[in-house]
C-alpha positions, 0 to 999 in steps of 0.5 A: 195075160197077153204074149206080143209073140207066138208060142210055136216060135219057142217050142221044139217039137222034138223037145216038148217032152223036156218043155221048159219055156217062160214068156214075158207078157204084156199085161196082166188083168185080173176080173172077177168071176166064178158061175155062182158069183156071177149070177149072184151078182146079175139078180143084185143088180136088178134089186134082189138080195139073192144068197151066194152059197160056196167055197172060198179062200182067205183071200175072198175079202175084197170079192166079198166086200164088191159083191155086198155091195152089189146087194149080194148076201155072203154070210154062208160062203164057207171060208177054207183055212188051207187053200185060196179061192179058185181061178183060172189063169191065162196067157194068149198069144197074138194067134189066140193060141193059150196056155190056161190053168185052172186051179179048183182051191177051196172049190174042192170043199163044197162037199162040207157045205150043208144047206138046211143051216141056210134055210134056218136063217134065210128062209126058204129058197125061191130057188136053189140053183145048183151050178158047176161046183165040185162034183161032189158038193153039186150032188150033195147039194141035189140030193139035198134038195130032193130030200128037203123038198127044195125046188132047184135048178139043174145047171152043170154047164162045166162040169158035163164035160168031165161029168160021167152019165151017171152023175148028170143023170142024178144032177138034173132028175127032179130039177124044176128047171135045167139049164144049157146051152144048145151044144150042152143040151146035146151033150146031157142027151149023149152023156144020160143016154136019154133021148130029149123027150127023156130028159123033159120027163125027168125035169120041170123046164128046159131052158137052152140058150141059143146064143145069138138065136136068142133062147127055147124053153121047153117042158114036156108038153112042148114048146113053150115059148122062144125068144130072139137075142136083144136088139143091137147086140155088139159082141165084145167078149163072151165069159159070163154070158151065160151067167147074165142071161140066167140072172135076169131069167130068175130075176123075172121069175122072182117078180112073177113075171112070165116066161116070155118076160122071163127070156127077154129080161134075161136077153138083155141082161146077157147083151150089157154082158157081151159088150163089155169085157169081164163078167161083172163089169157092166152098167146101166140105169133103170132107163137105159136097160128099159129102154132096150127091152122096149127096143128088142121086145117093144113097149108091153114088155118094159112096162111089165118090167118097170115096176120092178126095177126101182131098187137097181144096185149101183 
């Protein structure tokens, strides 16, 4: 929601302890979300059936309907009988200044979910990528993994930063790959008190998002390759970028493309993402998203990609 005034214009300083203030916004837009959904959404997009696995509320069957027909597998997201699917609610003010809520709702309820039921009747997983969730459910799921011999991926993004040492030291120890973000990197080294060796130990693959540097990967041996952003990037809005990047990145490993592939599928998935705003409000033709591997990353690469790309998800 946006506010055409400035919150301070109707706080007392001497007051806020008594606060009580309403604003009358201008509009209300409502987008679609949620790490887990969103990634989902990104891999059926370039033609995978991935299988989206959480909590949600009673309230979930227009998502569920968008995301099936976006190729995404809904059969296992746990509905709650008691609370709604989570969401974050905001309000700006014409300085940028916010006052956001977020509400976990059936999030909380991740912790119920088990995985091996899944693996009974999917098959078994590529991989199990174990994102910002309830903290709870995220460890239940990892030591699942660990028993069960599930390859997974490291993601807590969110949740490092309420997350103590010790729970994010259990999130990514055994983690075929661990994704961050640059900043977050830093934050998972100061947080496990491991150094950045340390933490490649203990895990696969590195990947670090640089933001408009483009993407590091890394592994214990050294750099294994790094890649710029795609070409002609015209940031709009950043939420869910991140997400996009990961959804290509897997997409690539799913068609058994290299590392390198890997990072500029990922790129170019994440700029149609940064363009435009909401999360899962992109579009593109096999072509045109060709078409932009070839420019940022030349011809090699759109060629290695092309046969992959003849079920896109309209």
């Amino acid at each position: 929601m946006s506010f055409g005034g400035k919150f301070e214009d109707s706080l007392v300083v001497e007051q806020l302890h008594k606060l009580s203030v309403s604003f009358l916004v201008d509009d209300l837009e409502i987008r679609r979300g949620g790490v887990a959904a969103n990634m989902c959404f990104g891999l059926g997009r370039l033609g995978l059936r991935p299988v989206l696995v959480g909590c949600a509320g009673d309230d979930f069957a227009d998502y569920r309907s968008w995301l099936e027909r976006h190729g995404v597998d809904c059969d296992h997201v746990r509905i709650s009988e008691a609370k709604h699917t989570a969401r974050f609610v905001c309000t700006t003010d014409t300085t940028g200044a916010q006052f956001a809520s977020f509400y976990p709702g059936a999030m909380s309820e991740a912790r119920l979910v088990e995985l091996a039921p899944i693996v009974a009747t999917v098959g078994a997983p590529s991989y199990v990528l174990i994102g910002a969730d309830d903290p709870d459910g995220m460890l239940r799921h990892t030591e699942e993994c660990r028993q069960r011999g599930y390859a997974f991926i490291a993601d807590p993004s969110q949740q490092l930063a309420f997350g103590s040492g010790e729970l994010i030291r259990d999130l990514i120890h055994g983690a075929a790959y661990l994704f961050s973000n640059e900043y977050e990197s830093h934050m998972i080294e100061q947080k496990t008190g491991w150094s950045a060796a340390e933490v490649l130990e203990r895990v696969g693959t590195q990947v670090t998002t640089l933001g408009k540097d483009g993407v590091r990967v890394t592994d214990r041996h050294g750099l294994l390759v790094e890649r710029p952003a795609a070409a002609g990037v015209k940031a709009v809005e950043p939420t869910g970028v991140g997400d996009a990047f990961r959804s290509g990145f897997l997409a690539a490993l799913a068609w058994g493309l290299s590392t390198e592939h890997a990072c500029e599928v990922g790129c170019v998935l994440a700029a149609y993402v940064v363009e435009t705003v909401g999360p899962q409000d992109y579009s593109f033709t096999t072509e045109e998203f060709l078409g932009r591997l070839s420019e940022s990353y030349g011809g090699g690469s759109a060629e290695a990609v092309r046969p992959h790309l003849g079920a896109l998800v309209g």
